[in-house]
MARTI-63876 format. One record per residue (C-alpha): chain; residue in one letter; x, y, z. Coordinates in steps of 0.25 Angstrom, whole numbers, plus 2048, in hexadecimal, padded with zeros to 3 digits. Each point is the difference from the previous one (the first is absolute). Layout:
<ch A	aa a	u X	v Y	w Z> $
...
REM end
This chain:
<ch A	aa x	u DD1	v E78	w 828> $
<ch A	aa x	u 7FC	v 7F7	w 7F4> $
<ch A	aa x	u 800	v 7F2	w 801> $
<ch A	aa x	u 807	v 7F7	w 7F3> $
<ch A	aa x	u 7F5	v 7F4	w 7FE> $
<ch A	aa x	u 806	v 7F7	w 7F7> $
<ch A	aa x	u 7F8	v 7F4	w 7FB> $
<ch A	aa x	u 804	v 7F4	w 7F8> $
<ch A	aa x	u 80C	v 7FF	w 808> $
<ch A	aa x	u 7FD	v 7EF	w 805> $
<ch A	aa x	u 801	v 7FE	w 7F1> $
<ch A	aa x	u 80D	v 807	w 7FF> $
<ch A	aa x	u 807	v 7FB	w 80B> $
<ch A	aa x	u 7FC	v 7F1	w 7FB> $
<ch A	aa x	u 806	v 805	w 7F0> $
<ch A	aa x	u 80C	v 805	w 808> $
<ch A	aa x	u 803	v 7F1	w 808> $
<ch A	aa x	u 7FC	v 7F9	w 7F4> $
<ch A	aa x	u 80F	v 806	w 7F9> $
<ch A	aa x	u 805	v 7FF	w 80D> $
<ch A	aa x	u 7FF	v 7F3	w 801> $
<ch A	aa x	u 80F	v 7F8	w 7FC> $
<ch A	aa x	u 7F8	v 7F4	w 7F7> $
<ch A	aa x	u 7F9	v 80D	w 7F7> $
<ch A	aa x	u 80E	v 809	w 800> $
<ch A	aa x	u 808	v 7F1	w 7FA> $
<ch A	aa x	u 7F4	v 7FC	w 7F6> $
<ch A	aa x	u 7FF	v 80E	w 7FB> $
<ch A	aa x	u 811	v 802	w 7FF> $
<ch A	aa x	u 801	v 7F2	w 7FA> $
<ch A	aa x	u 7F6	v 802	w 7F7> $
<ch A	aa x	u 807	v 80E	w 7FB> $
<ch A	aa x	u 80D	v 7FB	w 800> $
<ch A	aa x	u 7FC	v 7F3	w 7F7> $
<ch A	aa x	u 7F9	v 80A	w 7F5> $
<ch A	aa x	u 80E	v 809	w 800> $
<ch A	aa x	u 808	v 7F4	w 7FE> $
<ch A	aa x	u 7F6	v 7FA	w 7F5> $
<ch A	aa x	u 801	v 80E	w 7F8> $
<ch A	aa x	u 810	v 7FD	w 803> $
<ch A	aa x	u 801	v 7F3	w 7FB> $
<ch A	aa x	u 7F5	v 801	w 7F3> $
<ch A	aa x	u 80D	v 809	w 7FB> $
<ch A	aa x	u 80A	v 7FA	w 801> $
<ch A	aa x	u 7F9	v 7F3	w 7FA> $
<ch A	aa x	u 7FD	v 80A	w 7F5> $
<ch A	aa x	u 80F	v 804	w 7FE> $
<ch A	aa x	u 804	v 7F2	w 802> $
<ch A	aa x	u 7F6	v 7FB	w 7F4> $
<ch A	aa x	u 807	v 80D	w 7F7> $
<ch A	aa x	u 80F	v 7FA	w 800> $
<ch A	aa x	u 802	v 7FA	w 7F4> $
<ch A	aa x	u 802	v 7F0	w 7FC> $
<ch A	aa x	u 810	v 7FD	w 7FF> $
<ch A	aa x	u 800	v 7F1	w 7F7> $
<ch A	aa x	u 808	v 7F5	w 808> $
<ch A	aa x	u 808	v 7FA	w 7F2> $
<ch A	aa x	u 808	v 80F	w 800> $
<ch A	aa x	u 801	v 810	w 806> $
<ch A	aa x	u 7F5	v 807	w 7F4> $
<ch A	aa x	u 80C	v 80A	w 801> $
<ch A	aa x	u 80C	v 7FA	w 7FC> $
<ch A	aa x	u 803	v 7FB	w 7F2> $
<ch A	aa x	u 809	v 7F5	w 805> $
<ch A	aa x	u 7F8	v 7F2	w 808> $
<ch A	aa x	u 802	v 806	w 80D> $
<ch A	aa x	u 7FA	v 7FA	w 80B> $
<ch A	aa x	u 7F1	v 804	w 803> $
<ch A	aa x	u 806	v 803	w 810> $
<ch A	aa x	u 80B	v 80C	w 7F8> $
<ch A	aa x	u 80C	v 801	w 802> $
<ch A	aa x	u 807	v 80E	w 805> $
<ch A	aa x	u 803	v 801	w 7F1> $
<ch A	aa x	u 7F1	v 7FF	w 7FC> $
<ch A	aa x	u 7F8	v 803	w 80D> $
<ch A	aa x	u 7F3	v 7F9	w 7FE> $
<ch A	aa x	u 7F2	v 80A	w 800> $
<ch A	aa x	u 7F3	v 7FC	w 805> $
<ch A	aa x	u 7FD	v 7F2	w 805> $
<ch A	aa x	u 7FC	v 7F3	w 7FB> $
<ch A	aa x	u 7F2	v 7FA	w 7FF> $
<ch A	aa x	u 802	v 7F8	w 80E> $
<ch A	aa x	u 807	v 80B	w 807> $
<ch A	aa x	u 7F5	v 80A	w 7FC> $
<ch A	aa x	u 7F5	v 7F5	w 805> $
<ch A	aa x	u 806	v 7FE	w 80C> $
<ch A	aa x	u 801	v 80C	w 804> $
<ch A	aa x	u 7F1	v 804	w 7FD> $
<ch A	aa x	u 7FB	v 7F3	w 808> $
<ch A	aa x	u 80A	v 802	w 80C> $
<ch A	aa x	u 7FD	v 80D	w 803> $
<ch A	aa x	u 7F7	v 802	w 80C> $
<ch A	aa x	u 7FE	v 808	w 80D> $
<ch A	aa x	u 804	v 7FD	w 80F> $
<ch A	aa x	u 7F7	v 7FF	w 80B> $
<ch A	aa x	u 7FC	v 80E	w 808> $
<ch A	aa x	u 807	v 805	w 80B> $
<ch A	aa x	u 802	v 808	w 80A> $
<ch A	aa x	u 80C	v 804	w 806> $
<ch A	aa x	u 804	v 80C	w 809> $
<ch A	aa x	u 7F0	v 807	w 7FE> $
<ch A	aa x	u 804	v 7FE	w 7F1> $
<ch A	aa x	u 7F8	v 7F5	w 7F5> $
<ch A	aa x	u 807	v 7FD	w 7F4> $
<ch A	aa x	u 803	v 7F4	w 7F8> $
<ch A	aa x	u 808	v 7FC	w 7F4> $
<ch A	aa x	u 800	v 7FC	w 7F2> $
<ch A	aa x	u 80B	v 7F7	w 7FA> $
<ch A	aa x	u 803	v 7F7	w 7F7> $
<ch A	aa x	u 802	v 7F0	w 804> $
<ch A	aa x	u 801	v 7F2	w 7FC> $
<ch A	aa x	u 806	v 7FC	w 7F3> $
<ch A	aa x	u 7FD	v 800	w 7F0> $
<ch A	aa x	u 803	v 7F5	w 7F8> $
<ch A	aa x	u 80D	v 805	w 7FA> $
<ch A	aa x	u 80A	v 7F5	w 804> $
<ch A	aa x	u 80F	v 802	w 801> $
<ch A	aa x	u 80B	v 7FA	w 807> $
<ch A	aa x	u 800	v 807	w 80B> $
<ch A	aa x	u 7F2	v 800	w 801> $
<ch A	aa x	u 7FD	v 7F1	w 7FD> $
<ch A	aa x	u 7F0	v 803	w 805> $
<ch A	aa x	u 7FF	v 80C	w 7F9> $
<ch A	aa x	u 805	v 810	w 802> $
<ch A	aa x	u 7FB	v 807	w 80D> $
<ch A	aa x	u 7F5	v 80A	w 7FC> $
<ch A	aa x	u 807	v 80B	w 80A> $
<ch A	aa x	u 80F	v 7FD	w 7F8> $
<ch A	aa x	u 7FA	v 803	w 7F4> $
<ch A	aa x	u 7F7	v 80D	w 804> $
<ch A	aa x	u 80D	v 806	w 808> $
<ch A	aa x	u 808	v 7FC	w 7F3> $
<ch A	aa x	u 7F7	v 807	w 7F7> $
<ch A	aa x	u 800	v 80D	w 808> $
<ch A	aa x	u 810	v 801	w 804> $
<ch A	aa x	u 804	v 7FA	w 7F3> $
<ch A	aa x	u 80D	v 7F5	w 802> $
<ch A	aa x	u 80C	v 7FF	w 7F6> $
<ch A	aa x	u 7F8	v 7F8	w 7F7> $
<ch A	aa x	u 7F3	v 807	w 7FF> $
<ch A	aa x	u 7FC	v 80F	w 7FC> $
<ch A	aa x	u 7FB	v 808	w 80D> $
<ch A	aa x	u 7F0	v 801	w 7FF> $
<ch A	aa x	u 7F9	v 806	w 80C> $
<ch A	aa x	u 7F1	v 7FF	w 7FC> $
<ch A	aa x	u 7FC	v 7FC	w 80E> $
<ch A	aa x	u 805	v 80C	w 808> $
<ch A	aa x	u 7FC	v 809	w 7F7> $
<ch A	aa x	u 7F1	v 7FB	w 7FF> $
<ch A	aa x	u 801	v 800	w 811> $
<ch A	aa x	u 803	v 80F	w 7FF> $
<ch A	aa x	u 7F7	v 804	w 7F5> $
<ch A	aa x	u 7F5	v 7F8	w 808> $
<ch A	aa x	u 803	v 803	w 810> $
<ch A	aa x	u 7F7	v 80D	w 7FE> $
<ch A	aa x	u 7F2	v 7F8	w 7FC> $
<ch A	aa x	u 805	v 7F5	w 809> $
<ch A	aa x	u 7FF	v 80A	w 80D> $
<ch A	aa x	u 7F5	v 806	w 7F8> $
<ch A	aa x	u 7F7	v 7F2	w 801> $
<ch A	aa x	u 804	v 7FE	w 80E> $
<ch A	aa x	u 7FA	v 80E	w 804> $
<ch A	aa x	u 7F4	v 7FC	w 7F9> $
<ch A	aa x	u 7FD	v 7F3	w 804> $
<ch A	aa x	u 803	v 805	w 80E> $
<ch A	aa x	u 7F7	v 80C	w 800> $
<ch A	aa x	u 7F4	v 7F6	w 7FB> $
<ch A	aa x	u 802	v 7F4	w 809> $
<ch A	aa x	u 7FF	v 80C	w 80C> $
<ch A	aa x	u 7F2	v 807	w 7FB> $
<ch A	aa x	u 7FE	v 7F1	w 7FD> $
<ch A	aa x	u 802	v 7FD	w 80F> $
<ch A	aa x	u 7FA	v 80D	w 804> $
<ch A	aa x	u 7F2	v 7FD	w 7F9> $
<ch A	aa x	u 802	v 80C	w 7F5> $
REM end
């Protein structure tokens, strides 16, 4: 019988603890995660910056002086210079975690713009105004740019993930 002499094997095992070891798994899953959910939010920053201006004196598509909010008359399109702001400065991405063997995070809209009302003496929440943009409400026309730039871009988000993981590991190996 032969004998199988394999040689290298010390630097191989080392390689193989190196991924093993929980600190290298987190950094290189944190690291993947964060570049998936900044392919993620450069979209939808994209479609936020493509909704058109509404003026605040009246609704651009009535002929009457409705009110720049609508009416269920006059649905309102787009959003106004301070709603659009708001919405591009409050958008941000939550911390990483991990939860069940599972990293995720998430992306969302907070704080508030400077469009201010009566019910919203300190301005309108960022979140109100992104989920009253996608759903629509009585007074303003259904436009659900956000959703649809999160399914056109969930392909190169996994896509940057995948890479970034596969490079921080021959990164860690010493490819």
């Amino acid at each position: 019988m032969g004998r199988l002499k394999v040689t290298g094997m010390g630097e191989w095992t080392l390689q193989l603890e190196k991924l093993a070891n929980p600190a290298t798994g987190r950094r290189i899953a944190k690291k993947a995660v964060y570049d998936g959910a900044r392919v993620m939010k450069d979209a939808i920053l994209k479609a936020v910056e493509s909704i058109p201006e509404t003026h605040m004196k009246h609704n651009r598509y009535s002929t009457s002086n409705s009110p720049w909010w609508g009416t269920p008359d006059w649905p309102v399109r787009g959003l106004t210079a301070q709603q659009k702001t708001g919405l591009l400065q409050g958008f941000g991405i939550a911390p990483i975690k991990q939860s069940g063997g599972a990293w995720s995070t998430k992306t969302s809209f907070t704080g508030y713009n400077d469009t201010v009302t009566e019910d919203y003496p300190s301005g309108q929440p960022n979140s109100l105004v992104a989920a009253r943009l996608e759903n629509g409400a009585s007074y303003r026309m259904r436009e659900p740019v956000i959703s649809t730039a999160i399914k056109q871009s969930k392909a190169a988000a996994e896509a940057a993930m995948t890479a970034t993981g596969e490079a921080e590991i021959k990164k860690t190996m010493g490819e």
